[in-house]
TIDRENNU-429809 format. One record per residue (C-alpha): residue number from 1; y negated, x negated, z. Coordinates in steps of 0.1 Angstrom, whole numbers, m for minus. Example, Ala and Ser with C-alpha at 12.3 -4.5 7.8 and 13.67 -1.06 7.14 Angstrom:
// TIDRENNU-429809
+-----+-------+-------+-------+
! seq !    py !    px !    pz !
+-----+-------+-------+-------+
!   1 !    45 !  m123 !    78 !
!   2 !    11 !  m137 !    71 !
+-----+-------+-------+-------+
This chain:
// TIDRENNU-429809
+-----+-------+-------+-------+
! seq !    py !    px !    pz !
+-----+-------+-------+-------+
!   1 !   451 !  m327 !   307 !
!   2 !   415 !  m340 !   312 !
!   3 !   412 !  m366 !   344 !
!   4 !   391 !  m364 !   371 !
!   5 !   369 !  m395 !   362 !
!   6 !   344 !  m383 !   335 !
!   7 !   332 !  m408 !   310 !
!   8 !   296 !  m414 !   301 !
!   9 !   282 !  m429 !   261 !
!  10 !   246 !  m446 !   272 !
!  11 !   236 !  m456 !   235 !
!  12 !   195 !  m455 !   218 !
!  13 !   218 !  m450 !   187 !
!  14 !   234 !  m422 !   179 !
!  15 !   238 !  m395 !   156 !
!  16 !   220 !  m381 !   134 !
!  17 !   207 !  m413 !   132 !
!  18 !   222 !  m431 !   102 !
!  19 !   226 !  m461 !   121 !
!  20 !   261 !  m477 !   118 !
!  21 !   260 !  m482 !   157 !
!  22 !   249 !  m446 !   159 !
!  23 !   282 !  m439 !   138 !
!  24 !   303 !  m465 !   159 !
!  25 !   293 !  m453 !   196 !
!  26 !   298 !  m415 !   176 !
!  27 !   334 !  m425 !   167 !
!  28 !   345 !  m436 !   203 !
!  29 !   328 !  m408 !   223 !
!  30 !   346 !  m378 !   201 !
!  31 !   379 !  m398 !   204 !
!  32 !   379 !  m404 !   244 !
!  33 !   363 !  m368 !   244 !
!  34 !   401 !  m356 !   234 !
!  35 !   412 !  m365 !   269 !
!  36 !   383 !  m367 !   293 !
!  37 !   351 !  m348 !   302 !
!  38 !   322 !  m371 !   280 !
!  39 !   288 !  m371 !   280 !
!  40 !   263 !  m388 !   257 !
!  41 !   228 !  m398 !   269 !
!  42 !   215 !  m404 !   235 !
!  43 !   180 !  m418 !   224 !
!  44 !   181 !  m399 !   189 !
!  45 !   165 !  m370 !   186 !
!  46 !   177 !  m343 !   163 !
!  47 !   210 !  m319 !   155 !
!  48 !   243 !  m333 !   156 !
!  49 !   263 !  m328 !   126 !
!  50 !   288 !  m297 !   130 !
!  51 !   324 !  m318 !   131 !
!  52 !   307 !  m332 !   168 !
!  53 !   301 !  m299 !   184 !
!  54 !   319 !  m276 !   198 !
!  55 !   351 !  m278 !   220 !
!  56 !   364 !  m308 !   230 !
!  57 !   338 !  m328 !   221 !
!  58 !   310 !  m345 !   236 !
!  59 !   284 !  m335 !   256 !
!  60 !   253 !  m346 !   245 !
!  61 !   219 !  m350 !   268 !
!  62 !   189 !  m365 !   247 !
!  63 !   165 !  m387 !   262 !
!  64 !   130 !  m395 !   250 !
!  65 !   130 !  m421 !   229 !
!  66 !    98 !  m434 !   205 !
!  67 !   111 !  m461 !   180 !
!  68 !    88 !  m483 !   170 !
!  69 !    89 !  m503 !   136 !
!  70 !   106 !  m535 !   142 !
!  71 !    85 !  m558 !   125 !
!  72 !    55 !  m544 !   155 !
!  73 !    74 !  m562 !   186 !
!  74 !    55 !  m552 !   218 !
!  75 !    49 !  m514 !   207 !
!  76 !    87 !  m516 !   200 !
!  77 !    93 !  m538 !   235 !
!  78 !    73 !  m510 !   256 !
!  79 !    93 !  m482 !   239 !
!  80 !   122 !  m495 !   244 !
!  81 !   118 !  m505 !   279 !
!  82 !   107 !  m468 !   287 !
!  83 !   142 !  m457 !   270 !
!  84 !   161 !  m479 !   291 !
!  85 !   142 !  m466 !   322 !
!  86 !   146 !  m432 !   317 !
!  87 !   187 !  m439 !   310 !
!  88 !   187 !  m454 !   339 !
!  89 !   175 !  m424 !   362 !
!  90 !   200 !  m401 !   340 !
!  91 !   228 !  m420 !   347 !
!  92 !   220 !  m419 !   385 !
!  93 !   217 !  m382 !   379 !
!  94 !   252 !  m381 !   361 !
!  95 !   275 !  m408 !   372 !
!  96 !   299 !  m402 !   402 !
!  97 !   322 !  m429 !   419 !
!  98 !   352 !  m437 !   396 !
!  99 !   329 !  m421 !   361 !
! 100 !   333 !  m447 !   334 !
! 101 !   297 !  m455 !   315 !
! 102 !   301 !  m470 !   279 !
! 103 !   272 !  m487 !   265 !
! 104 !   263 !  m513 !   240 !
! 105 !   234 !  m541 !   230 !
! 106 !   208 !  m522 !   215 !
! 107 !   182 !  m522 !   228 !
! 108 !   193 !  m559 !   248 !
! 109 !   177 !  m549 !   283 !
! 110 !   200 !  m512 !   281 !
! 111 !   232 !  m531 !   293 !
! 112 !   213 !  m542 !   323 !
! 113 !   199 !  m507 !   334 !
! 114 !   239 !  m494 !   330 !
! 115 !   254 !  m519 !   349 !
! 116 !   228 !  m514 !   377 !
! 117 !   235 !  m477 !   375 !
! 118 !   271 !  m478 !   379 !
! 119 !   268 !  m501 !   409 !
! 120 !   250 !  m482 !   427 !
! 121 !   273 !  m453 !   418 !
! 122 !   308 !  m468 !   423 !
! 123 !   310 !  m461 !   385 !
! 124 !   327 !  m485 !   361 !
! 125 !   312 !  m499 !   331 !
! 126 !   320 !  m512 !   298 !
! 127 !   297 !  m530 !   275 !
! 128 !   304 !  m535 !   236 !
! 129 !   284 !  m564 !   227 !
! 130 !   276 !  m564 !   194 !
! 131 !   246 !  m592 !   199 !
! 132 !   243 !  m615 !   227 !
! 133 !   210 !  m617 !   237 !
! 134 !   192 !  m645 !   246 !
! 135 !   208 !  m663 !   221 !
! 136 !   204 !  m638 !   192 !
! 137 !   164 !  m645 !   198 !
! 138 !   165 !  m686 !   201 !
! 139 !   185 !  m680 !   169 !
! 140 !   157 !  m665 !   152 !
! 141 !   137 !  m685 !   165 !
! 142 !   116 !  m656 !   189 !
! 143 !   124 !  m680 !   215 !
! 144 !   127 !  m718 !   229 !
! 145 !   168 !  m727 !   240 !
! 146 !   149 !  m744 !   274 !
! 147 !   124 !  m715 !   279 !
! 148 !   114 !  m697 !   311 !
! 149 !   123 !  m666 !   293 !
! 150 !   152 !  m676 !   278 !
! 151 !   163 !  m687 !   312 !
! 152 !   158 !  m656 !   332 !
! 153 !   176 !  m639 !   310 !
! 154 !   207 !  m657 !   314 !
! 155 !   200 !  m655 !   349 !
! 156 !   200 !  m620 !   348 !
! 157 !   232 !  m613 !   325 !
! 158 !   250 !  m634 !   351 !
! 159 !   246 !  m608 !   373 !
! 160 !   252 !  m577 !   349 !
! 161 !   284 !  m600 !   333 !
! 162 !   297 !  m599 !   371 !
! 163 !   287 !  m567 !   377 !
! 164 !   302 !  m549 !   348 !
! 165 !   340 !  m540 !   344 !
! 166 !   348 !  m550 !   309 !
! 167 !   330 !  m567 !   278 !
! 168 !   343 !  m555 !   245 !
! 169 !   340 !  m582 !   218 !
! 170 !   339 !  m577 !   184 !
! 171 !   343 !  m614 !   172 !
! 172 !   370 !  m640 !   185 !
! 173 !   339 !  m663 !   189 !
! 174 !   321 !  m644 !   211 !
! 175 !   343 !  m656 !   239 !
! 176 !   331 !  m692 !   246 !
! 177 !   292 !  m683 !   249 !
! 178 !   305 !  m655 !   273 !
! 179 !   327 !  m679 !   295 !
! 180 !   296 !  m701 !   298 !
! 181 !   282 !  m674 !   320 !
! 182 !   294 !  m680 !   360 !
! 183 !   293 !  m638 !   364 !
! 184 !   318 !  m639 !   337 !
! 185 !   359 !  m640 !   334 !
! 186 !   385 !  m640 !   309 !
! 187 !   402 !  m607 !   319 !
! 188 !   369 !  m585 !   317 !
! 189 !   371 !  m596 !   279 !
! 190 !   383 !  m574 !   251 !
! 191 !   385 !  m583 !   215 !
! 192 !   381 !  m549 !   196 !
! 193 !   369 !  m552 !   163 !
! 194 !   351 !  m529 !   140 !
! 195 !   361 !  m513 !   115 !
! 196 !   359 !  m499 !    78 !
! 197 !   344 !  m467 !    68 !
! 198 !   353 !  m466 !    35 !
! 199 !   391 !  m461 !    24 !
! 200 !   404 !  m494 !    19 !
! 201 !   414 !  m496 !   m21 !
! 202 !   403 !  m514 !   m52 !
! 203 !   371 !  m499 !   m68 !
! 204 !   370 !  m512 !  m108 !
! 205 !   343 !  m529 !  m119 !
! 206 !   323 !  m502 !  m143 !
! 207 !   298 !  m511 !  m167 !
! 208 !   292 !  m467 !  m164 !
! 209 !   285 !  m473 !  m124 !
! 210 !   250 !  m460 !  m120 !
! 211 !   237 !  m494 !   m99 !
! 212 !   251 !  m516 !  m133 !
! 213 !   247 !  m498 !  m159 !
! 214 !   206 !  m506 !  m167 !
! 215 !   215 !  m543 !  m161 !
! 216 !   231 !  m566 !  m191 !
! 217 !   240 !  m592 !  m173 !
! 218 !   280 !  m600 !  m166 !
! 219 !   281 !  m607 !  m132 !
! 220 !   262 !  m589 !  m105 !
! 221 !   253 !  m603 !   m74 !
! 222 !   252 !  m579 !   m42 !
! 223 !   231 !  m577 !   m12 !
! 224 !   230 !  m547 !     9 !
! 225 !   223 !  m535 !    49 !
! 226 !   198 !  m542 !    74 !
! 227 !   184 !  m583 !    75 !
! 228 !   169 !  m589 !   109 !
! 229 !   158 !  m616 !   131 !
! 230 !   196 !  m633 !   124 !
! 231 !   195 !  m632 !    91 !
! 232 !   181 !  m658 !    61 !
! 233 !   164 !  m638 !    33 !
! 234 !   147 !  m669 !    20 !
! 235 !   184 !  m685 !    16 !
! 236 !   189 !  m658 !    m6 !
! 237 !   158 !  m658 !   m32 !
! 238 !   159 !  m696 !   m34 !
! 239 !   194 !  m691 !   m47 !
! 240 !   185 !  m668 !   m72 !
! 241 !   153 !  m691 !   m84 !
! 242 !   182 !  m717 !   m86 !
! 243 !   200 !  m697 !  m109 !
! 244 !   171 !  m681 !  m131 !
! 245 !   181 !  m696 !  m163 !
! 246 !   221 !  m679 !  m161 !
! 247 !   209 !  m650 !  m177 !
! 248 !   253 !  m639 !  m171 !
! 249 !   243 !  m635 !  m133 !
! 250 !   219 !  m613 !  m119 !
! 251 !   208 !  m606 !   m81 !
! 252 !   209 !  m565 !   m70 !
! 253 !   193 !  m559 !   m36 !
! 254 !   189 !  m534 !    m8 !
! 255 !   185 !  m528 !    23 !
! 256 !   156 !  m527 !    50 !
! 257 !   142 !  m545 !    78 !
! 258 !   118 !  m580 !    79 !
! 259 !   142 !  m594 !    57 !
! 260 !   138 !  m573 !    32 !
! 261 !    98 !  m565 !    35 !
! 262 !   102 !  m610 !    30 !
! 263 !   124 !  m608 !     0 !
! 264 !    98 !  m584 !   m17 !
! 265 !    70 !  m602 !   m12 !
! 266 !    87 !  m633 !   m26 !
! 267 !    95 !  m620 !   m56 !
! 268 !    63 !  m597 !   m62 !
! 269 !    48 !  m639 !   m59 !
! 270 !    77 !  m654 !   m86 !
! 271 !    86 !  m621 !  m108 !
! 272 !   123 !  m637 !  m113 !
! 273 !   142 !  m620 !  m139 !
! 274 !   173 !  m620 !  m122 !
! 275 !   161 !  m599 !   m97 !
! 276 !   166 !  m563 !   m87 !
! 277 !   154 !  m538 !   m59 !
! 278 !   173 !  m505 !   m54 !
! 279 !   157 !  m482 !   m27 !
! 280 !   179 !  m476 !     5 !
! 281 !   211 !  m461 !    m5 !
! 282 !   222 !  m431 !    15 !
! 283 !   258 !  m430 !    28 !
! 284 !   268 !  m405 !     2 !
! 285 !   261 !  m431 !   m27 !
! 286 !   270 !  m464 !    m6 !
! 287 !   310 !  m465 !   m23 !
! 288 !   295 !  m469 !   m57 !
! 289 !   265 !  m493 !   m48 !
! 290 !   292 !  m514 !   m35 !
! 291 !   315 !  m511 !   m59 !
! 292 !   282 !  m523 !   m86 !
! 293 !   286 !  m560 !   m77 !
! 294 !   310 !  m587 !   m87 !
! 295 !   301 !  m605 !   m51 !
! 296 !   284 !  m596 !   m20 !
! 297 !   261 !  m622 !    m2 !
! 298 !   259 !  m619 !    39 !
! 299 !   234 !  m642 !    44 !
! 300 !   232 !  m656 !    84 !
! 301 !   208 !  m686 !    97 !
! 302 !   221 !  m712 !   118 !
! 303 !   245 !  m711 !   154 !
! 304 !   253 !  m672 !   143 !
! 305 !   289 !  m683 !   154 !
! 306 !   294 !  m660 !   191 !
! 307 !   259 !  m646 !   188 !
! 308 !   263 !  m617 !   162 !
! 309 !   291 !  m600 !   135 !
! 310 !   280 !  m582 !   108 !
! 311 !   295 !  m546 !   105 !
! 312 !   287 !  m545 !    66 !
! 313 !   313 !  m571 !    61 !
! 314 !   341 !  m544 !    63 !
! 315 !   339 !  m524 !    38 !
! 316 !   330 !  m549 !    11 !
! 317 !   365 !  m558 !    18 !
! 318 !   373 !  m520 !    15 !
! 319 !   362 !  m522 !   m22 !
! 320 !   378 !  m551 !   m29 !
! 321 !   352 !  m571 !   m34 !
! 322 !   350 !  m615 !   m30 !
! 323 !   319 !  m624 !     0 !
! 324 !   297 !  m658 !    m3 !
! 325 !   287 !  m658 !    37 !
! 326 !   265 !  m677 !    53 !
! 327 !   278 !  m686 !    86 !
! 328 !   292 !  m716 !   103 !
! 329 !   331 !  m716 !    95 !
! 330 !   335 !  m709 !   138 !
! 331 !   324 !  m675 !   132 !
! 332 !   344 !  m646 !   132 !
! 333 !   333 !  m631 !    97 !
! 334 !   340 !  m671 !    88 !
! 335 !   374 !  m671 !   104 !
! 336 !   384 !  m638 !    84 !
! 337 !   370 !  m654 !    46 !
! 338 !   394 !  m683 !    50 !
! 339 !   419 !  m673 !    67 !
! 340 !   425 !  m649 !    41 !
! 341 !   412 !  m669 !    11 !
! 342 !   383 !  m637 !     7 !
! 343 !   355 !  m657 !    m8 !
! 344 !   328 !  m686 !     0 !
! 345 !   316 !  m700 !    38 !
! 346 !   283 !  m718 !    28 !
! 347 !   265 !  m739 !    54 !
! 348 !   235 !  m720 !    69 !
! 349 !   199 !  m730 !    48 !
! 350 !   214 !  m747 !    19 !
! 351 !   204 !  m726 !   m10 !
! 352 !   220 !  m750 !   m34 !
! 353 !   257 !  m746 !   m19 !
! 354 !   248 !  m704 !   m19 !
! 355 !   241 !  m711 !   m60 !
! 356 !   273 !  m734 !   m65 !
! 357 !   292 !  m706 !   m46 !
! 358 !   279 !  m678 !   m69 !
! 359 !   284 !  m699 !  m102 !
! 360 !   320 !  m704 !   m84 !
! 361 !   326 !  m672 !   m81 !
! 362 !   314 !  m655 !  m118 !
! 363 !   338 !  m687 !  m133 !
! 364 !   368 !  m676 !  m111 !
! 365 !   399 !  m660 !  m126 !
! 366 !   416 !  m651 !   m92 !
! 367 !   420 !  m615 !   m97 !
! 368 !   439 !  m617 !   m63 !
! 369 !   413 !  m620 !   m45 !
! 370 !   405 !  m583 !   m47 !
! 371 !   440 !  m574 !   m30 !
! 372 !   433 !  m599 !    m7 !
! 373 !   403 !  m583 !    m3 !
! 374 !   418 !  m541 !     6 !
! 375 !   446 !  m563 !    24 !
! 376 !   424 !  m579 !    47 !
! 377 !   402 !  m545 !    52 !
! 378 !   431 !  m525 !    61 !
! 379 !   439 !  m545 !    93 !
! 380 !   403 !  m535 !   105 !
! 381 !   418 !  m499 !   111 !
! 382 !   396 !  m468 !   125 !
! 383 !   424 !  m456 !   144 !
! 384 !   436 !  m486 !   162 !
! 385 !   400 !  m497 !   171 !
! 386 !   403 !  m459 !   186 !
! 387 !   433 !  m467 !   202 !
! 388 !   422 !  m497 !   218 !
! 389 !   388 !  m477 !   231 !
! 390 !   407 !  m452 !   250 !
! 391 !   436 !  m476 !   267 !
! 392 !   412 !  m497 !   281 !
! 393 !   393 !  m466 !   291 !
! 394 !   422 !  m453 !   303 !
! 395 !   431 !  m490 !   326 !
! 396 !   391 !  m488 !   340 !
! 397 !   395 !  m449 !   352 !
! 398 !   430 !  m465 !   367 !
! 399 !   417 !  m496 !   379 !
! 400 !   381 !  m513 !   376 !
! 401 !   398 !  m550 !   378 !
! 402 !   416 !  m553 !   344 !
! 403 !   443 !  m574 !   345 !
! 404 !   445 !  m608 !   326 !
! 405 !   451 !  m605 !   288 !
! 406 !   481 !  m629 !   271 !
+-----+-------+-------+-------+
C-alpha cells in the first residue's frame, strides 16, 4: 500500500544517459517506486529503457537541459544554471507538504535550488553527495581555499546543509568536511555507499580477451572512466615514461573527459611504446575491458580525502582485480585498499611511488589478492544500498528530524 507522501528524483542525470549517476539515481527511484508514488524531473532527454516503464515505476517529467562540453566552462555554467532554474519552478509545481525530493551533486548549484524548493513547500529533502563542492574546485585548483567565491559558497551550503533533511554519504570521510559546516549535524548524516554493477566473481586473466590479445606484453596496466577536474592524468603518463624500458608492462587506457583529451596529447608529444588508447567502451563490453588488465590505476590529486569517491572503484573489485590508487590513505577508497589488503595507496603527484607500485604489483605472487578482491566487492551490495534508500525514505515521510545514528 502506496503512502500519502509522494517522492520526487531531481537529477540532470538520468537515463538513457549512460552516466553511472544516471544509473545510480535510476536504481533508487524504480526501487522506492515499489512503495510510493515517484516522480523523476530528469535533465536527459530521450526514451527510457523498457524494464523503467510501465506500472509501478517511476514517473518521469523531462526538463530542458543543453549539456555543454566540460572542458567549455561558462557555456557549460549558463546551461547548467538554466537546468537548475527550471527544476526549481517544477518542483514548486510538484512538491506538496510532507513530498520527499531526492537529489544529488551534479550539477553543484542543483542541491541548492531543491532544498529551497522543499522549504518553501513543507517538503523534505535528501541530498546524496557524491562531490562536495567548493572543495572539489580548490582541489582542482578552479579555485583559491581563501576566495570570495569559494567563501560564498560555503556560506550558502550552510544554509542548504540546515535546510535539508538528510545528507547521504558515500565515503566514511565525507563526515568531517561536512561537520565543519554550522547548518550541519551528525544525525542528518547517512553513510550509504555505492555499489557494484557487475556480479562480484573472479574473471581469469586471458591472453584470447579482445583488449589483450594484440598486446605482448605480460602485465597490463588498466585505466578506465571519466578523469575530471579531481583527477591526475599527468601522474599517470610520467609513470609510464618511468617504466618505458619494461617492455613485461604495458599501460591500456580509456575513458573521456580533460583528463583524457591531456593524456593524448602527451603521448601524441612522447610516442611511448607502452602506451595504448582503446575508444570508449560501451557497458555491453566493460566486463571484459576490465577483466584485460593485471591492475587498475585510480589516479586522484591531492586533499581528495572527504571531497569525492570514485564509483569505478567497485567493480574492479568485482573482477577481482588488485588497484594502485592515488589518494591520501584518509580516504574512503584508501580506507577500503588497506583495510582489506586490495592493492597500493600511493601519495598524490609522486609518479615514482605510482611506478614502484606497478613494478610491485607485476613481481607479486599473492594470488589472494583476487579473492580479497570479489570479497571486498560483495559487501558493496545493490540490494542493501536499496535497502538503506527506502528506510531512510521511509523515517523522512515519518519524521523530517532523523534521529541520531550509533
Amino acid at each position: 500500500m502506496q503512502s500519502r507522501g509522494k517522492i520526487v528524483v531531481a537529477s540532470q542525470h538520468y537515463p538513457p544517459d549512460p552516466s553511472t549517476t544516471a544509473a545510480i539515481m535510476a536504481e533508487i527511484a524504480c526501487r522506492v517506486a515499489g512503495d510510493h508514488e515517484v516522480v523523476v524531473l530528469s535533465g536527459s532527454p530521450g526514451a527510457l529503457p523498457a524494464a523503467q516503464t510501465g506500472p509501478g515505476k517511476p514517473r518521469v517529467v523531462a526538463i530542458k537541459n543543453r549539456m555543454a562540453g566540460k572542458a567549455a566552462l561558462v557555456r557549460r555554467g549558463l546551461s547548467e544554471l538554466l537546468f537548475v532554474a527550471r527544476t526549481f519552478f517544477a518542483l514548486l509545481r510538484e512538491l506538496r507538504a510532507g513530498d520527499v525530493v531526492l537529489t544529488v551533486t551534479a550539477p553543484f548549484m542543483l542541491p541548492y535550488a531543491v532544498a529551497a524548493a522543499a522549504k518553501l513547500r513543507g517538503a523534505r529533502s535528501a541530498l546524496i553527495m557524491h562531490d562536495l563542492f567548493p572543495d572539489v574546485l580548490v582541489m582542482a585548483g578552479l579555485l583559491k581555499p581563501g576566495s570570495l567565491v569559494t567563501r560564498t559558497m560555503r556560506f550558502a551550503n550552510s544554509l542548504m546543509f540546515r535546510a535539508l533533511n538528510a545528507v547521504i554519504t558515500i565515503g566514511r570521510d565525507a563526515e568531517r568536511p561536512l561537520l565543519s559546516y554550522s547548518g550541519m549535524r551528525r544525525n542528518k548524516i547517512r553513510f550509504i555507499p555505492n555499489w557494484a554493477t557487475l556480479v562480484p566473481g573472479p574473471r581469469p586473466l586471458s591472453q584470447d580477451n579482445p583488449f589483450r590479445k594484440q598486446l605482448s606484453a605480460r602485465f597490463v596496466v588498466g585505466l578506465s572512466g571519466n578523469l575530471g577536474f579531481t583527477h591526475d592524468p599527468e601522474i599517470v603518463f610520467e609513470a609510464a615514461r618511468l617504466l618505458r624500458d619494461e617492455p613485461d608492462i604495458h599501460f591500456l587506457l580509456s575513458g573521456w573527459g580533460i583528463g583524457f583529451a591531456r593524456l593524448k596529447q602527451l603521448q601524441a608529444e612522447a610516442n611511448l611504446p607502452n602506451v595504448s588508447f582503446v575508444a570508449r567502451v560501451e557497458d555491453a563490453e566493460l566486463e571484459a575491458f576490465l577483466a584485460a588488465a593485471n591492475l587498475w590505476i585510480i589516479p586522484y590529486r591531492k586533499d581528495v580525502a572527504g571531497v569525492s569517491v570514485p564509483s569505478r572503484f567497485y567493480n574492479l573489485l568485482a573482477v577481482g582485480r588488485p588497484v594502485a590508487l592515488v589518494s591520501e590513505p584518509e580516504a574512503e577508497a584508501a580506507l577500503t585498499v588497506t583495510e582489506n589488503g586490495l592493492g597500493w595507496v600511493v601519495t598524490p603527484g609522486r609518479a615514482d611511488q605510482l611506478a614502484d607500485a606497478i613494478r610491485a604489483a607485476s613481481r607479486s605472487g599473492d594470488g589472494a589478492m583476487a579473492e580479497r578482491a570479489v570479497k571486498a566487492a560483495a559487501k558493496f551490495d545493490r540490494a542493501t544500498a536499496m535497502n538503506a534508500y527506502a528506510a531512510l525514505i521511509d523515517e523522512l515521510l515519518r519524521n523530517p528530524d532523523l534521529p541520531e545514528q550509533r
